[in-house]
Backbone bond lengths (Angstrom), bond angles and torsions (degrees), N, CA, C in turn:
res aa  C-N    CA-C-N  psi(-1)  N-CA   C-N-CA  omega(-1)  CA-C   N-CA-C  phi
1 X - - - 1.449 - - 1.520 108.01 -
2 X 1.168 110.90 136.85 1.815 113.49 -178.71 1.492 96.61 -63.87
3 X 1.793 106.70 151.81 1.341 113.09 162.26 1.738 105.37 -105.01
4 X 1.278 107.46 145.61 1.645 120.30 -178.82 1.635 81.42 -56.53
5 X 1.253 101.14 156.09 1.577 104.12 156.33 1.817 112.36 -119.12
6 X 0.869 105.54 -177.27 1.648 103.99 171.85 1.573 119.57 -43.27
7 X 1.674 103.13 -44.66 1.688 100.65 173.16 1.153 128.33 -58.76
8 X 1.173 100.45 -21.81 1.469 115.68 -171.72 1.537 123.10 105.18
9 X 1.075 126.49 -153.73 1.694 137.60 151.05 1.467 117.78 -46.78
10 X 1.786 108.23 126.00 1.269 106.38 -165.53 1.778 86.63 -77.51
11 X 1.538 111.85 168.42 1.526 130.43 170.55 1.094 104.01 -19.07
12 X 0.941 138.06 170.92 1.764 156.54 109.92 1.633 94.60 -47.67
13 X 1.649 82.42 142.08 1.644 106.40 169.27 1.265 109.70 -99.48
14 X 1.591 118.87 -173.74 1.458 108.23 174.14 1.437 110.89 -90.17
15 X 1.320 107.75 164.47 1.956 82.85 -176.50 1.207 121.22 -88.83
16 X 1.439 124.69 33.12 1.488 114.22 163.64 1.267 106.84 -95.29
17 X 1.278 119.94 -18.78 1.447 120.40 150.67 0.967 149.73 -56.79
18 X 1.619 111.87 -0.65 1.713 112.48 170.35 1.425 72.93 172.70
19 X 1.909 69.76 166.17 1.997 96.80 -161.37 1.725 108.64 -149.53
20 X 1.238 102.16 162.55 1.459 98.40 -174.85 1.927 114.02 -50.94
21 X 2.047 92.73 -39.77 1.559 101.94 -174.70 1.717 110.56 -66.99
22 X 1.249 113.93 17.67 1.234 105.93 170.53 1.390 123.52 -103.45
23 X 1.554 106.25 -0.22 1.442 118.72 158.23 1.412 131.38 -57.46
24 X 1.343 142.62 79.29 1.513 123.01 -158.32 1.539 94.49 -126.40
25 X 1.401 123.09 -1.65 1.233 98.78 166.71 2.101 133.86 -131.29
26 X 1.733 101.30 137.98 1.261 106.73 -138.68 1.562 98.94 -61.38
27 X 1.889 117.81 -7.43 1.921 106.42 -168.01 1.541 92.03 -92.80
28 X 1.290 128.57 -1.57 1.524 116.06 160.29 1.777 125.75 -79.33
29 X 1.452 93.62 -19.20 1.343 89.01 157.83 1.623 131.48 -82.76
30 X 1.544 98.96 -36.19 1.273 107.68 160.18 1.400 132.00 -64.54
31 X 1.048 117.80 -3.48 1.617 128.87 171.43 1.651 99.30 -91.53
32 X 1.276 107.21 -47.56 1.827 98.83 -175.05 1.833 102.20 -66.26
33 X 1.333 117.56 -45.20 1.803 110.41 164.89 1.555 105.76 -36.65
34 X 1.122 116.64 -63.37 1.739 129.13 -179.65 1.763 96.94 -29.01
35 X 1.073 105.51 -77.24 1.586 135.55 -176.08 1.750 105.81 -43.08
36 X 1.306 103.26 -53.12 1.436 103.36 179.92 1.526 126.86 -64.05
37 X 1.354 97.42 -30.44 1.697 123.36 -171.16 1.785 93.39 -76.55
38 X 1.035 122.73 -56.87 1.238 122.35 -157.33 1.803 99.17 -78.08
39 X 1.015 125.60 -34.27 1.367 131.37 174.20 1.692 121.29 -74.65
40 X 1.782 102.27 -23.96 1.353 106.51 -172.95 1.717 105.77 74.92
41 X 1.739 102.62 154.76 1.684 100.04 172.99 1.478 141.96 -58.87
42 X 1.403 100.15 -38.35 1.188 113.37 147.63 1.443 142.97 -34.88
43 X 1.333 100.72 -69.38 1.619 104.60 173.20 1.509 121.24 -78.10
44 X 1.451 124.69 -36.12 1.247 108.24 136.66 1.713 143.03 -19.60
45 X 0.806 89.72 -69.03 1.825 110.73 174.29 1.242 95.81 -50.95
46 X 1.045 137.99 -45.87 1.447 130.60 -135.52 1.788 97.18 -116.52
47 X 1.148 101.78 -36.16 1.406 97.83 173.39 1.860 123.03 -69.98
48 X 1.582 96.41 -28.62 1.523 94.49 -169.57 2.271 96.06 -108.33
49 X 0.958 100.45 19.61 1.155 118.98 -177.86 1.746 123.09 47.59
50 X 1.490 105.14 44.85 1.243 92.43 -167.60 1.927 87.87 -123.74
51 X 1.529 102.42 142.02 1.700 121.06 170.74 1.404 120.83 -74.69
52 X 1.125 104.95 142.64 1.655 131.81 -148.17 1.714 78.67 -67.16
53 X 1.499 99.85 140.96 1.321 137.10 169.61 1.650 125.60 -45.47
54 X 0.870 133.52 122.45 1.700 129.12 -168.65 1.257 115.67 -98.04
55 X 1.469 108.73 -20.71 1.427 105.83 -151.15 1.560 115.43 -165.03
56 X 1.766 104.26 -31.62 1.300 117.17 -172.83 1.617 120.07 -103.04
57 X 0.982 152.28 113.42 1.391 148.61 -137.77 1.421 118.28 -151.38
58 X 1.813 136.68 98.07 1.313 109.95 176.15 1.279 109.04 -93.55
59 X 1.737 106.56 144.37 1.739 113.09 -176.20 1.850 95.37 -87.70
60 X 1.092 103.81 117.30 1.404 99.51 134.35 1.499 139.34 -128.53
61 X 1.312 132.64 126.08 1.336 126.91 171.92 1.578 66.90 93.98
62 X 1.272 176.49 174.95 1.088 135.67 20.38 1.607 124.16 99.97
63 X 1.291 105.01 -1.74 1.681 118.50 179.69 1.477 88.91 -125.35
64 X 1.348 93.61 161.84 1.221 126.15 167.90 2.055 135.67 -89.23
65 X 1.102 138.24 131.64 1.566 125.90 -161.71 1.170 91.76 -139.93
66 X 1.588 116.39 144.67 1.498 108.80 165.15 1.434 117.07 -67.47
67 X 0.869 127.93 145.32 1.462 123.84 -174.66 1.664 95.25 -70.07
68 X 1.356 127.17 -102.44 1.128 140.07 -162.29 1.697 121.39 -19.57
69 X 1.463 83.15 -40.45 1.379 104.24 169.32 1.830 124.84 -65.97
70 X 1.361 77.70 -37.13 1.868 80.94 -178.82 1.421 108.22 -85.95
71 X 1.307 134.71 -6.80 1.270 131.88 -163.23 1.671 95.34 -106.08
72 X 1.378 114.31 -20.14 1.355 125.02 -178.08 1.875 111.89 -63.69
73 X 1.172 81.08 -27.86 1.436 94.82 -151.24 1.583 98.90 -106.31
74 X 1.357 115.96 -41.64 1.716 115.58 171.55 1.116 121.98 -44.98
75 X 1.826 106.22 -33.08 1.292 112.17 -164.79 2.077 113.46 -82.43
76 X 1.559 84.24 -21.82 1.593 92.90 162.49 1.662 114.16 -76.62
77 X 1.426 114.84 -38.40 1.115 91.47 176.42 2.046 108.78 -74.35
78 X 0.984 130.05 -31.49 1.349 117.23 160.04 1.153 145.84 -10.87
79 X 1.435 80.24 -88.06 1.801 115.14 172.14 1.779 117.99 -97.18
80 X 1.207 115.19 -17.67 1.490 107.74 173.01 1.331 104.37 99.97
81 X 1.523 124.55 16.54 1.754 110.40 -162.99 1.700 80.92 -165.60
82 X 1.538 105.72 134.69 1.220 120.25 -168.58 1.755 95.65 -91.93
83 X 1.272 105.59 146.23 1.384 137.86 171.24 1.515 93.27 -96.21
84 X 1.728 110.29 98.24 1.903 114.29 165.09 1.457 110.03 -82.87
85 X 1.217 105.85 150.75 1.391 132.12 149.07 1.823 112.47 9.82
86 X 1.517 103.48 -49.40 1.505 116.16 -163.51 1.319 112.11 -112.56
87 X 1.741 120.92 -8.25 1.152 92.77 162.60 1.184 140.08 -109.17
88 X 1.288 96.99 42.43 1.804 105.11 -175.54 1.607 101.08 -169.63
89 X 1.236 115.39 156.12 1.359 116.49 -173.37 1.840 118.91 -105.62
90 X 1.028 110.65 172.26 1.699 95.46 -160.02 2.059 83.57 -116.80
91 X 1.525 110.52 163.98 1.214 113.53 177.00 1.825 115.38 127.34
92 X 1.093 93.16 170.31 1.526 104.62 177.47 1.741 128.30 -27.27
93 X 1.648 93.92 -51.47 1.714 103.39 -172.91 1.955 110.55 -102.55
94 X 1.841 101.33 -1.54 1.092 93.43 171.71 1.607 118.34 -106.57
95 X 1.572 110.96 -79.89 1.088 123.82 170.27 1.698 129.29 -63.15
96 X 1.239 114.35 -39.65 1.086 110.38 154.97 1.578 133.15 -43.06
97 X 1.393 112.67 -60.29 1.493 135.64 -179.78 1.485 115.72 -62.94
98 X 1.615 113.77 2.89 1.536 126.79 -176.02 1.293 102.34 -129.77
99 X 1.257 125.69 -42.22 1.730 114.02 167.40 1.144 102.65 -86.41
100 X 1.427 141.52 39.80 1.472 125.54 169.40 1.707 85.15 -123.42
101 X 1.259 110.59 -47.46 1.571 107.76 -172.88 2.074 107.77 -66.20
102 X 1.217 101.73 -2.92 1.850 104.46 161.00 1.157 104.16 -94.13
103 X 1.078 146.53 5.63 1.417 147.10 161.88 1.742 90.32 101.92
104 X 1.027 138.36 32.33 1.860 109.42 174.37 1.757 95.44 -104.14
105 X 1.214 103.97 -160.03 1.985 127.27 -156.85 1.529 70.40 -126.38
106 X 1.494 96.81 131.85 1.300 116.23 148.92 1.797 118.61 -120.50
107 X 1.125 117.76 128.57 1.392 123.45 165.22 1.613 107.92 -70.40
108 X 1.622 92.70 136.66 1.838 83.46 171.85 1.988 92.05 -130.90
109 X 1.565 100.52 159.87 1.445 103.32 177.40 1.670 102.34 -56.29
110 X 1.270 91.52 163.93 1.779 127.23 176.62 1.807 74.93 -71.66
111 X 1.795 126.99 127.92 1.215 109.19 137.21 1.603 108.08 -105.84
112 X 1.477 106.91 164.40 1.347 121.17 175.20 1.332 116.45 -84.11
113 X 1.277 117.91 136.57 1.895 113.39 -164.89 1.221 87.87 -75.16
114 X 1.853 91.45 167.02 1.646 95.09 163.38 1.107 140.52 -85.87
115 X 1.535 127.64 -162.92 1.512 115.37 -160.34 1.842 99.77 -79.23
116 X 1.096 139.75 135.84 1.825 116.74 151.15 1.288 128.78 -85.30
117 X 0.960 85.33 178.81 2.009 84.36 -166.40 1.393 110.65 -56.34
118 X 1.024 107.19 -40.97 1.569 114.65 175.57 1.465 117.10 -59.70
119 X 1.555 124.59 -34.62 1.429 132.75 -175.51 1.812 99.38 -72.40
120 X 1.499 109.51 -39.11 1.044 103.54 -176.94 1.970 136.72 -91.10
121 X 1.313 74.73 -9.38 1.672 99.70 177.30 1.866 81.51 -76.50
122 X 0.862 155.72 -121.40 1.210 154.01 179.93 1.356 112.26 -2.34
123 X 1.473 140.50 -5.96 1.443 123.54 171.26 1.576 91.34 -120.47
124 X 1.245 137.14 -14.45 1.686 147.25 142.85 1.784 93.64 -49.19
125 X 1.318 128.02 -76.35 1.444 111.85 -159.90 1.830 119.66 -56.57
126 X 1.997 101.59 -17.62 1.129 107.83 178.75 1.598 121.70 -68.43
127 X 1.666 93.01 -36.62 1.317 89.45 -169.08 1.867 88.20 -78.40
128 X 1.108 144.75 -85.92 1.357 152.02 -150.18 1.451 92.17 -30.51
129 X 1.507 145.43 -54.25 1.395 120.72 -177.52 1.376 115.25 -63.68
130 X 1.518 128.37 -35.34 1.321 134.28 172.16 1.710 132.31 -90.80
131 X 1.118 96.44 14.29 1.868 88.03 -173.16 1.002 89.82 -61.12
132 X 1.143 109.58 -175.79 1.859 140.43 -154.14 1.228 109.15 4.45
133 X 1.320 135.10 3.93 1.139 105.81 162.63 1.403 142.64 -135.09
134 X 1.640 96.27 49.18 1.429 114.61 -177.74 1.543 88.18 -155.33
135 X 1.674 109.50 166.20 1.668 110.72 178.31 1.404 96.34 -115.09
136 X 1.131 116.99 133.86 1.769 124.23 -172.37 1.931 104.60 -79.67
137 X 1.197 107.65 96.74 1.499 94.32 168.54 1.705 102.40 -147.77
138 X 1.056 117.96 178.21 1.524 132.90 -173.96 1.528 119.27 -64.73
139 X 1.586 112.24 9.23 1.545 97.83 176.54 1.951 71.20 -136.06
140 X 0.877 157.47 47.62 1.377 137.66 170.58 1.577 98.37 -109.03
141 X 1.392 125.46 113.24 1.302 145.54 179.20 1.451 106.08 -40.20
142 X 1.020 131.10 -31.03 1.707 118.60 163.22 1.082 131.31 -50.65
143 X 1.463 97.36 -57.65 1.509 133.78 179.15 1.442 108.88 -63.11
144 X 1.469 144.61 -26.73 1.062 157.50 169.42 1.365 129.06 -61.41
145 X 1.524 81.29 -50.86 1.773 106.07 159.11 1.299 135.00 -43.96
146 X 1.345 85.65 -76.12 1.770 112.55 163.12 1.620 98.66 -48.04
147 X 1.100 131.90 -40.76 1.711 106.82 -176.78 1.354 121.46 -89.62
148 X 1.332 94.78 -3.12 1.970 95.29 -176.87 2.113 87.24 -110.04
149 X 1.301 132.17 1.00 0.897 121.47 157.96 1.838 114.80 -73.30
150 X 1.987 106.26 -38.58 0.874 100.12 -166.51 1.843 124.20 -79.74
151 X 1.110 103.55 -10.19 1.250 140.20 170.04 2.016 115.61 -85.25
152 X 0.741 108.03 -17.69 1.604 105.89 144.49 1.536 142.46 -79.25
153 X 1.773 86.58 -29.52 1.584 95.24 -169.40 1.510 104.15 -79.44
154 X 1.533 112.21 152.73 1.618 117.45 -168.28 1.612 107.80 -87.98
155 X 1.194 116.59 49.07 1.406 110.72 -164.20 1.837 102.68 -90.54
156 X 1.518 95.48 -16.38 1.602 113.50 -170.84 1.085 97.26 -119.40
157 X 1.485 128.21 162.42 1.302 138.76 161.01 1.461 113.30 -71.05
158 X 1.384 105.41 150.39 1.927 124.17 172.62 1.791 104.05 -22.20
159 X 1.431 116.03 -79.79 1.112 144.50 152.92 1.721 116.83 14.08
160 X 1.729 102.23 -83.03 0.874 98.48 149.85 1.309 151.43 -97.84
161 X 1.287 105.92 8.87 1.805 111.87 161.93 1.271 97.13 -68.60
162 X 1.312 147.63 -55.58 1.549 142.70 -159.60 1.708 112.21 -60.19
163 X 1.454 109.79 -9.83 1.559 110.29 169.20 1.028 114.34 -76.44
164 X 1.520 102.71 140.13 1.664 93.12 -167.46 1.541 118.56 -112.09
165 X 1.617 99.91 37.04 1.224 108.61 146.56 1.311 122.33 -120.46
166 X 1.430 112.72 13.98 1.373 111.32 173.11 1.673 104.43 -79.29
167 X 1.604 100.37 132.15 1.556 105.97 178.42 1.638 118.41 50.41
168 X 1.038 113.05 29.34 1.704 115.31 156.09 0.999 141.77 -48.92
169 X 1.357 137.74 139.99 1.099 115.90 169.09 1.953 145.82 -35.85
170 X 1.331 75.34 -37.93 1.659 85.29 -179.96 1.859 105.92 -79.08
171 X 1.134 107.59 -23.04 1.695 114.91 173.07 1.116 119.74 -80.49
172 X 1.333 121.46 -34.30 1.730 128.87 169.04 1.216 94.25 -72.67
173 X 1.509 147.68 -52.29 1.769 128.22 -175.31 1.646 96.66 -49.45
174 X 0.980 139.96 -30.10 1.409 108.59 -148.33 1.691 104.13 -89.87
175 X 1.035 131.85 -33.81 1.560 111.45 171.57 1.242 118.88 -108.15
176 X 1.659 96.87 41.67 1.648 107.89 148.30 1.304 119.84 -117.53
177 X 1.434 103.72 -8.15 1.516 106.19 149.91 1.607 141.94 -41.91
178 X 1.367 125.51 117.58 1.940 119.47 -173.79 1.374 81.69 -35.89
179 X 1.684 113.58 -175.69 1.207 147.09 148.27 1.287 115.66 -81.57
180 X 1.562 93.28 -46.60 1.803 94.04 -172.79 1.836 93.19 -127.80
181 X 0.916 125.22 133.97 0.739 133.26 116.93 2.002 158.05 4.32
């Protein structure tokens, strides 16, 4: 495994030169945990320039790592050449699907189901009694309605009705919005 030296991290390459799938081994990830722990999230982040995690998370031991971030950085400890921010994308079919196949836990975001026909036949009947003459946004008392209506109905489990971005206000304006204008 490369040792950092005093300079630090050699360059970034271009990215046809290396790729996330060139990560295959799991003590380079565990060396960037090493790395992260001793630096804290912060300085991590900030040193290898990549923004705090939204959604994607590998557990190890019981802590938490940004994913994208740690895979960025494993791959330097790997291969000797940091994986930035930009050349690879973070999520389900990328980063996830490569630190899970090294054996770690990946956290993935809470997603919100989609609308059903029924949720949407009701934000369709909102707009058709009101077009033009109301502006659809997140404090307009219709629109408010309609989301604490949609958020009562048992169409979802407890669970996720209690998110409190499920059916929000600001989420019910949007496909009661015209198309055009």
């Amino acid at each position: 495994m490369p040792e950092l030296g005093a300079g630090g991290p050699q360059q970034p390459v271009a990215a046809r030169d290396v790729a996330l799938a060139d990560l295959t081994d799991p003590q380079a990830v565990l060396a960037a945990a090493r790395e992260f722990d001793q630096r804290g999230r912060e300085g991590f982040l900030d040193k290898y320039g990549f923004r705090p995690a939204r959604g994607y998370f590998v557990l190890i031991d019981g802590k938490q790592y940004d994913a994208k971030a740690l895979a960025g950085v494993a791959h330097l400890h790997q291969h000797g050449t940091l994986l930035t921010r930009d050349m690879f994308s973070g999520g389900d079919s990328t980063v996830a699907r490569r630190l899970e196949h090294l054996g770690f836990e990946v956290t993935k975001p809470n997603r919100l189901p989609d609308w059903t026909t029924d949720e949407l036949m009701l934000a369709l009947d909102l707009y058709l009694r009101t077009r033009e003459r109301i502006a659809y946004s997140a404090s307009t008392q219709i629109v408010t309605d309609l989301s604490a209506e949609l958020r009562a109905l048992r169409i979802f489990g407890d669970e996720t009705r209690a998110d409190p971005r499920f059916r929000n206000p600001a989420g019910v304006a949007l496909p009661t919005q015209p198309l055009l204008d």
